[in-house]
C-alpha positions as CSV (number, residue, x, y, z in Angstrom):
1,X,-25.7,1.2,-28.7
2,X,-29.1,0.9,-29.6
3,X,-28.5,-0.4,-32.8
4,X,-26.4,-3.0,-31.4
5,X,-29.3,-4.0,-28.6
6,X,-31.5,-4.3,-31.3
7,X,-29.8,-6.1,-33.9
8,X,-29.0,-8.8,-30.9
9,X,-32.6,-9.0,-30.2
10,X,-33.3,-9.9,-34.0
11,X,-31.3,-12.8,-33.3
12,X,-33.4,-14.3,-30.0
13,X,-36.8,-13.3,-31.8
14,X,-35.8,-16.0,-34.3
15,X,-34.8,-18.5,-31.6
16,X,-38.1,-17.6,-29.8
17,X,-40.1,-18.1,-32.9
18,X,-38.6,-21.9,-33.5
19,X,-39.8,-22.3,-29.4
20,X,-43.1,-21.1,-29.8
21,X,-46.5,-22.7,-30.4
22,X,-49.7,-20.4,-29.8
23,X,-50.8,-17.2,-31.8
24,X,-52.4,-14.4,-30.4
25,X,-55.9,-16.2,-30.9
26,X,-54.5,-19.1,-28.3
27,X,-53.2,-16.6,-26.0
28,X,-56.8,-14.8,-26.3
29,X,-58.6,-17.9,-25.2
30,X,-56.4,-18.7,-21.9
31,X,-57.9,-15.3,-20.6
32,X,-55.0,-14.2,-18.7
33,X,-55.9,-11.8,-15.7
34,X,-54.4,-8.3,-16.0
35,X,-53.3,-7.1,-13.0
36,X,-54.3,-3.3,-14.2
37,X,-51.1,-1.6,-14.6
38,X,-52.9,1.6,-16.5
39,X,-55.6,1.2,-13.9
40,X,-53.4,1.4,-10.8
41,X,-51.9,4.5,-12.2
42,X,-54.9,6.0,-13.2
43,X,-56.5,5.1,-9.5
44,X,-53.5,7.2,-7.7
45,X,-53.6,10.3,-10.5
46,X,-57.9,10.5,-8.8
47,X,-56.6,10.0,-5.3
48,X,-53.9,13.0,-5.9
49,X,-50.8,10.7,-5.0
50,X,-47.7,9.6,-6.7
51,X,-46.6,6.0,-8.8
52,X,-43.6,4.9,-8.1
53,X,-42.5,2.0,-10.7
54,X,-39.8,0.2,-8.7
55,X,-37.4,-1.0,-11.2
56,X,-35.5,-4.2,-10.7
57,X,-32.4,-3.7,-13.1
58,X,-29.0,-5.9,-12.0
59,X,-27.0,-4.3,-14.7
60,X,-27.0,-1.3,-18.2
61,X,-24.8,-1.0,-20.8
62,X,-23.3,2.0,-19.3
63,X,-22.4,1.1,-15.6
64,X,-22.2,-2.7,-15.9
65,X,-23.7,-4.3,-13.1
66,X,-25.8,-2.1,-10.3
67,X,-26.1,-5.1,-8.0
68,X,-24.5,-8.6,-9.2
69,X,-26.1,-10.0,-6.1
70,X,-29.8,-9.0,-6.4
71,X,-32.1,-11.1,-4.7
72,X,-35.1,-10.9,-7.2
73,X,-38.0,-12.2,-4.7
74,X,-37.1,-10.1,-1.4
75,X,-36.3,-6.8,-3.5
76,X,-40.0,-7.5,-5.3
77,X,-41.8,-7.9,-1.5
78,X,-39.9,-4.9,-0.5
79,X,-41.3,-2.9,-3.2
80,X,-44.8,-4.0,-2.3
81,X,-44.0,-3.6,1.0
82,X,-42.8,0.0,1.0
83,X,-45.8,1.4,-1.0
84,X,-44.6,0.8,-5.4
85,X,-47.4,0.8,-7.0
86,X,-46.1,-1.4,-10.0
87,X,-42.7,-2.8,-10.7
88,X,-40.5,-3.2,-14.1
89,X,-38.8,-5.8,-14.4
90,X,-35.5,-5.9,-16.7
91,X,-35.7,-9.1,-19.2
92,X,-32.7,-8.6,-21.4
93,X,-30.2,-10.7,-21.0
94,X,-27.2,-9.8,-22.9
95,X,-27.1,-6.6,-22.2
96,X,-29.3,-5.7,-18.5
97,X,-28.6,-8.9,-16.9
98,X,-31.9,-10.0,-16.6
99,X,-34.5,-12.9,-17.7
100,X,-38.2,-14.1,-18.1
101,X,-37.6,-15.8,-15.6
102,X,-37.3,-12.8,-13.5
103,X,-40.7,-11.6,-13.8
104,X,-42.0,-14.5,-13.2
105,X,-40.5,-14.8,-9.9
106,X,-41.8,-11.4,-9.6
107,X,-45.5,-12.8,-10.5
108,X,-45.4,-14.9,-8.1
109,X,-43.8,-13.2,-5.0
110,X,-46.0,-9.7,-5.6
111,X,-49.8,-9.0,-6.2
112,X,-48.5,-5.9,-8.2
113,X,-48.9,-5.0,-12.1
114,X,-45.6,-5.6,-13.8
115,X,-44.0,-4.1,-16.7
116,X,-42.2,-6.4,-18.7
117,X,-39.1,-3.8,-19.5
118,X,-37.9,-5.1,-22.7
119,X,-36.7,-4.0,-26.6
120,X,-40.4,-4.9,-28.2
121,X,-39.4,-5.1,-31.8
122,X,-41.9,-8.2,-33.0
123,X,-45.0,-9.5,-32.1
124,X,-43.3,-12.9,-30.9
125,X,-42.4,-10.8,-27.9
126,X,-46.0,-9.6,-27.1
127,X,-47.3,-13.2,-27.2
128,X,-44.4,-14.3,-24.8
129,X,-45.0,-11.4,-22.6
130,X,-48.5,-12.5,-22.1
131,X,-48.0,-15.8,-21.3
132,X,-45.1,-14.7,-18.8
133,X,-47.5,-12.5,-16.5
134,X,-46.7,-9.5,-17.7
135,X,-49.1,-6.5,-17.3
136,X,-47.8,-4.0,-19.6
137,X,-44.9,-3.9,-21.8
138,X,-42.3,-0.7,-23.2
139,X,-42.7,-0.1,-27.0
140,X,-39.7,2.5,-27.5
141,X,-40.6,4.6,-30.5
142,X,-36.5,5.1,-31.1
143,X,-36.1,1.9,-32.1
144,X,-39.3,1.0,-34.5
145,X,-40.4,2.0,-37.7
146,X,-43.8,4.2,-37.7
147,X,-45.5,1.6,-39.0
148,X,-44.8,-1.6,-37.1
149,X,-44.7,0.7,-33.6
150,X,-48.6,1.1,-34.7
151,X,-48.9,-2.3,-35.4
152,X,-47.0,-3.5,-31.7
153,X,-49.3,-0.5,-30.3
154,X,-52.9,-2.2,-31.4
155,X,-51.7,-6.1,-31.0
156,X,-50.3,-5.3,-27.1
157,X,-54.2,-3.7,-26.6
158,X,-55.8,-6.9,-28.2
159,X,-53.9,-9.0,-26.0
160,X,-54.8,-6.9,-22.9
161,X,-51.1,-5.5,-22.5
162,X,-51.3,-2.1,-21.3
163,X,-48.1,-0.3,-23.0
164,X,-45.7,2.1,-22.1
165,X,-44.9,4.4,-24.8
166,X,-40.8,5.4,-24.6
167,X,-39.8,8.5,-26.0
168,X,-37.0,10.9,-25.9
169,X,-37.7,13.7,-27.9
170,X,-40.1,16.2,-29.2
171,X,-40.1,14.1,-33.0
172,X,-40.7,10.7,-30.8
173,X,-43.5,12.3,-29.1
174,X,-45.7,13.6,-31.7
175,X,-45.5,9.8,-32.9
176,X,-47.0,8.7,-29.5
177,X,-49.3,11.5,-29.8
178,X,-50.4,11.1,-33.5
179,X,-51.4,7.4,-32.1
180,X,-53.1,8.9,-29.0
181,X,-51.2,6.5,-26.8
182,X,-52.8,6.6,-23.3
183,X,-49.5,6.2,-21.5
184,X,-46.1,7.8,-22.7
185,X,-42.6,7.5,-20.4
186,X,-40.7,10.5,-21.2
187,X,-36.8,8.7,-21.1
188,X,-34.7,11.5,-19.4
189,X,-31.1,9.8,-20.3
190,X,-29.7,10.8,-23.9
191,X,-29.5,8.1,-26.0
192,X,-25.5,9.2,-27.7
193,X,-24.3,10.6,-24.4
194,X,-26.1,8.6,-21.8
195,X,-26.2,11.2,-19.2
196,X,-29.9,11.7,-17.7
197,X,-31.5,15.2,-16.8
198,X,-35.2,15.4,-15.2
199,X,-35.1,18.9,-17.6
200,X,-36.5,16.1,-20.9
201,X,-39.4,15.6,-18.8
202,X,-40.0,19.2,-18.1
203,X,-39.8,20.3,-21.2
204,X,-41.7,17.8,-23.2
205,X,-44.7,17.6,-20.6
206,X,-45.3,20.9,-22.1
207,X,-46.8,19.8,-25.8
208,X,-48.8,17.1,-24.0
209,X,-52.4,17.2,-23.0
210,X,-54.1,16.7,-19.3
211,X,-55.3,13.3,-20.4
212,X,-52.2,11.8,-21.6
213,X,-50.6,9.8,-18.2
214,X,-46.8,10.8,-18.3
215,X,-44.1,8.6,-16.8
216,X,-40.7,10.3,-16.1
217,X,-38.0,7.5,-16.7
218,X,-34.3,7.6,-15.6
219,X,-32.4,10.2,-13.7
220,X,-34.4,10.5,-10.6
221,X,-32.3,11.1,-7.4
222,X,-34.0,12.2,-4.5
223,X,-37.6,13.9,-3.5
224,X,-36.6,17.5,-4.7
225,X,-36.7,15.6,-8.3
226,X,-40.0,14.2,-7.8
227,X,-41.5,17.9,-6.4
228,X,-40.3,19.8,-9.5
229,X,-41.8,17.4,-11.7
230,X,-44.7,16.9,-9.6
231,X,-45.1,21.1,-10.3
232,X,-44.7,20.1,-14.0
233,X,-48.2,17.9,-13.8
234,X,-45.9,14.4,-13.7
235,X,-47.3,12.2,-11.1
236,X,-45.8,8.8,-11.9
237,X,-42.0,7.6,-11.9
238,X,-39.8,5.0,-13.5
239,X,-37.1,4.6,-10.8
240,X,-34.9,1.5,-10.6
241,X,-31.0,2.7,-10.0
242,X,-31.8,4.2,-7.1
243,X,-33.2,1.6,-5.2
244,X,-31.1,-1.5,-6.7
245,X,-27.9,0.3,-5.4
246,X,-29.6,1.0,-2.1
247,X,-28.7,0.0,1.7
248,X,-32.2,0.8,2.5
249,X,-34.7,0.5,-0.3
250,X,-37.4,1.0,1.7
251,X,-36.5,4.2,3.4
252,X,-35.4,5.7,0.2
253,X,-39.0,4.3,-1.7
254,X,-41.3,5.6,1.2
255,X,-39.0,9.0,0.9
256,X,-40.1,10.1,-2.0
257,X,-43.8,9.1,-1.7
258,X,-44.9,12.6,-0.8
């Protein structure tokens, strides 16, 4: 599946590279605020309290659509409202349903950081996801070569991107590690099977060091999750299913804020 998501984005980056007009050096003269994703997380870790990183997500490859009906701009104030600290937005179309123009809404409803939650495979996207809004963006180490994930890694920083480093395994790891990434999402769903289990993020939290921030993505179903990887020395979570497919997203959101 991955493959196949990537191959399809090959395909847009030339279409977006036809579109587009500024290099990184334009982009670096606008001086686009960052909202401080890293910051925000960083801020809570000091205060001893959790991140949540609402997820807006309408569909995945797996389930199909989660909520065909999502109302982008009152699920992104709700967020806010019941206490996210930042929120990832979906852009991929083909296959997660979602859109730029998605977080821009998002921009523009919320005062939060945003995570542009995207398959980064050329540096096309970072200048797009700049000029978007976005705060931070996902380089997945899966699906990039060592060398042009280092390359991503060090134009997202010159651009002021804060970045999200995805990995699922101890091999993608030491990658993240060897580039002393400051932020690394430990993906809990297997990428052959798809099933998700919060034990990926327990046992890879072990090889990494107090000063390395560790998101645990996917899989998270209730505050029992959250308090065994809290125990773990996780602090921040990627949760979006759970809330999309919600009849209460802010009950379940201020639930596992603990």
């Amino acid at each position: 599946m991955l493959d196949e998501i990537i191959k399809n984005k090959e395909q847009e980056i030339v279409e977006l590279m036809n579109q587009q007009q500024m290099n990184i050096n334009d982009v670096l003269k606008k001086k686009i605020e960052n909202r401080g994703f890293l910051k925000t997380i960083k801020k809570n870790i000091i205060n001893n309290t959790i991140s949540i990183i609402a997820e807006i997500k309408r569909a995945s490859p797996s389930k199909g659509f989660l909520n065909e009906n999502l109302n982008i701009e009152e699920i992104a104030i709700e967020y806010q409202q019941a206490g996210a600290s930042c929120i990832s937005v979906l852009t991929d179309q083909r296959f997660f349903k979602g859109s730029i123009a998605d977080l821009i809404q998002v921009r523009n409803k919320t005062t939060l950081p945003i995570l542009r939650k995207d398959f980064i495979i050329h540096e096309s996207q970072l200048i797009q996801s700049k000029l978007i809004g976005a705060d931070c963006i996902l380089l997945i180490v899966a699906a990039l070569k060592k060398d042009l994930f280092s390359r991503l890694y060090d134009l997202s920083l010159k651009l002021d991107l804060d970045v999200l480093v995805e990995v699922h395994d101890e091999k993608e790891l030491q990658i993240a590690l060897d580039k002393k990434c400051h932020l690394i999402g430990i993906n809990n769903r297997n990428l052959k099977t798809f099933e998700t289990s919060i034990q990926t993020s327990l046992d890879l939290i072990k090889s990494i060091n107090d000063d390395v921030i560790v998101v645990s993505e996917s899989g998270i179903r209730d505050s029992n999750d959250i308090k065994l990887l809290r125990n773990s020395g996780i602090s921040t979570f990627l949760i979006g299913e759970m809330f999309v497919t919600s009849s209460n997203i802010s009950k379940d959101l201020q639930g596992l804020i603990i």
